[in-house]
C-alpha positions in Angstrom: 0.4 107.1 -9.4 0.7 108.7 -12.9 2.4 111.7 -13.3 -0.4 113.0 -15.7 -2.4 115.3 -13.9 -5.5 114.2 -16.0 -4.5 110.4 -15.5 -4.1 111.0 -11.3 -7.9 112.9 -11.4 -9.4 110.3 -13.5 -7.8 107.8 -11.1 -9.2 109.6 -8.1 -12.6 109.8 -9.5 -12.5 106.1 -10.3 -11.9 105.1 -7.0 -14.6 107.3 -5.4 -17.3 106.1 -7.6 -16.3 102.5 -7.9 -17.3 102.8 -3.9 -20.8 104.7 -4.5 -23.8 102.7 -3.3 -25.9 101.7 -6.6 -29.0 101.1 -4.0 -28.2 104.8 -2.7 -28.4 106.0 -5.9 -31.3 104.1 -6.8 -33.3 105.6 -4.1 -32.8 108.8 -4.8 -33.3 108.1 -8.5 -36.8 106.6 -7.4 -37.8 109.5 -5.2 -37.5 112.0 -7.8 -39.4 110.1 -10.3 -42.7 110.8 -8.2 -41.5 114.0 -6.6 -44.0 116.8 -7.2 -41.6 119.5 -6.3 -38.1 119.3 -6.0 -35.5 121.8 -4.0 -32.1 121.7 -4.1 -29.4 123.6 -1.5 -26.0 123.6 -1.1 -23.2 126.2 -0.3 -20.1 126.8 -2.4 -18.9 124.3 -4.7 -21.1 121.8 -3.3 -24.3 124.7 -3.8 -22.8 124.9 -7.5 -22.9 121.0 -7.8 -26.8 121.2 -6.4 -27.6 123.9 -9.0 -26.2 121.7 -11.6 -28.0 119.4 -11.2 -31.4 121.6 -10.3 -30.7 122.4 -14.4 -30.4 119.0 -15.7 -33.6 118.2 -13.5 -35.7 121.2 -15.0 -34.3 119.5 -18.1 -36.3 116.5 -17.6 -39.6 118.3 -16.9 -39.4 118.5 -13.0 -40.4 121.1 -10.6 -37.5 122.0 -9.3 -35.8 125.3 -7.1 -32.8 126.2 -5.6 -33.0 127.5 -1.9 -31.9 130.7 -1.3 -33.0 132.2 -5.0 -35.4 135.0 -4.7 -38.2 133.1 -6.6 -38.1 130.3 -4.5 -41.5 128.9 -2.5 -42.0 128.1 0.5 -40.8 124.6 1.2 -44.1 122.2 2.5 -45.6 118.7 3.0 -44.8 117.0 0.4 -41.8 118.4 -1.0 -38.4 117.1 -2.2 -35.1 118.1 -0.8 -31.9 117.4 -2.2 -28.9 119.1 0.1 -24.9 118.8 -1.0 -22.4 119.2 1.1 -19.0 116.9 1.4 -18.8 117.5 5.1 -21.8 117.5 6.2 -21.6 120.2 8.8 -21.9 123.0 6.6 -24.0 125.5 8.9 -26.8 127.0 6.6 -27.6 123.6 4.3 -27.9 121.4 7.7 -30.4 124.1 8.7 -32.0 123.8 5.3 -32.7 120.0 6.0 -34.1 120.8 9.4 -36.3 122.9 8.5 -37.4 121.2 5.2 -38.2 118.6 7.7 -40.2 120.7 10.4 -41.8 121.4 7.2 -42.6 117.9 6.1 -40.4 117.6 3.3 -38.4 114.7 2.8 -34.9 115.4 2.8 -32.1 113.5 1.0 -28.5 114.4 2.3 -25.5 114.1 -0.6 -22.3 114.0 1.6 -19.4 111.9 2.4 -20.5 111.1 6.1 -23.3 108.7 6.4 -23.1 110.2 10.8 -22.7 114.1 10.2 -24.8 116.5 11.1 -26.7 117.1 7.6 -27.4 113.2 7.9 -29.2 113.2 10.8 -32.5 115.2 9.8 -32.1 113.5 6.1 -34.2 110.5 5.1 -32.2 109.3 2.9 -28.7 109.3 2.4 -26.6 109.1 -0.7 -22.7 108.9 0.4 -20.2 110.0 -2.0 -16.9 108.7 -0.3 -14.7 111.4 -1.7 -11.9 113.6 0.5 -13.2 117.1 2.1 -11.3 120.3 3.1 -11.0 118.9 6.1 -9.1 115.5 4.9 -10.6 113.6 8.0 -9.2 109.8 9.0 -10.7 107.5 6.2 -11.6 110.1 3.5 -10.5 109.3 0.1 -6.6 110.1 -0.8 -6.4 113.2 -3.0 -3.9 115.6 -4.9 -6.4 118.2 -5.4 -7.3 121.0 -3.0 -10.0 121.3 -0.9 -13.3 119.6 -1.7 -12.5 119.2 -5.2 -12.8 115.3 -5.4 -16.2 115.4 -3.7 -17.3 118.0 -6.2 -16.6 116.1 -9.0 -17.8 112.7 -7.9 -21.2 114.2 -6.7 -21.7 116.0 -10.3 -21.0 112.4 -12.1 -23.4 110.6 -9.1 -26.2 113.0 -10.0 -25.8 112.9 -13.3 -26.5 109.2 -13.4 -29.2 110.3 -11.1 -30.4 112.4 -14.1 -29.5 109.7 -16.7 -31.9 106.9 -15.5 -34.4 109.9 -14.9 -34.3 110.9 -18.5 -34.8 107.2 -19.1 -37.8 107.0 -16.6 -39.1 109.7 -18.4 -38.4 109.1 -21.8 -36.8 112.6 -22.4 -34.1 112.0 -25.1 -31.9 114.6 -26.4 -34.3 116.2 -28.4 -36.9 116.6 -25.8 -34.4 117.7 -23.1 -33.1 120.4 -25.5 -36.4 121.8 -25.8 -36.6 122.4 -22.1 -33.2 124.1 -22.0 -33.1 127.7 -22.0 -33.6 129.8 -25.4 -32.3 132.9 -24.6 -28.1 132.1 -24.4 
């Protein structure tokens, strides 16, 4: 391993994503081209990784809200929901899923266990294989605290979410730049 801190994280983040389903991200990709509205939760880093994203979407011309803001709708039939967290078992976005389901959403799960409690309500899940806080048997070796490695990972994975989106969509720069916010 490289003693350039850069070098070790780029390493990392090469592993992780070299082990990233393509047909996991495909299906996501593939539900959000026909979602009509699109919801996105998450708590700490991972909420700030599913608000990232929840941009970049709005970006492209989706629908799109982030649980837990005070302008947010009622989840319903119909509806979207993406929810991040590298555990899994993070208590208030596994509820999120739950009740996006009782609500007849369809829920994707973005987490590093395919058998953890946000999976189970989910419809679809989209594994990121990256280490947690927790650095469980069979995570992802890691020099970086906490959930760092998922973090990163999951904001490259839904980028490329966003990328073929964009591409979907036919929202170039230009058009994407329009949508962004004018009042920086």
């Amino acid at each position: 391993m490289s003693t350039d801190l850069i070098d070790t994280v780029l390493d990392e983040m090469t592993t992780v994503l070299a082990k990233v389903s393509r047909a996991e991200v495909a299906a996501l990709t593939d539900r959000l081209a026909g979602a009509q509205r699109v919801f996105v939760s998450g708590e700490g880093r991972s909420g700030l990784m599913a608000k990232a994203f929840a941009m970049r979407l709005s970006h492209l011309g989706l629908r799109v809200y982030v649980v837990g803001e005070t302008t947010t709708p009622p989840i319903a039939a119909g509806d979207t929901v993406i929810a991040v967290s590298g555990s899994g078992t993070t208590a208030g976005t596994v509820r999120v899923a739950e009740q996006a389901v009782g609500a007849g959403a369809t829920v994707h799960a973005v987490t590093t266990d395919a058998d953890s409690p946000l999976a189970q309500p989910a419809d679809v899940v989209l594994t990121v294989p990256a280490a947690t806080k927790y650095r469980r048997p069979g995570e992802a070796t890691t020099v970086q605290p906490l959930s760092s490695l998922f973090d990163q990972a999951t904001h490259v994975v839904l980028d490329v979410v966003c990328l073929d989106l964009s591409r979907q969509r036919d929202v170039d720069n230009d058009r994407a730049r329009a949508a962004h916010a004018n009042t920086e």
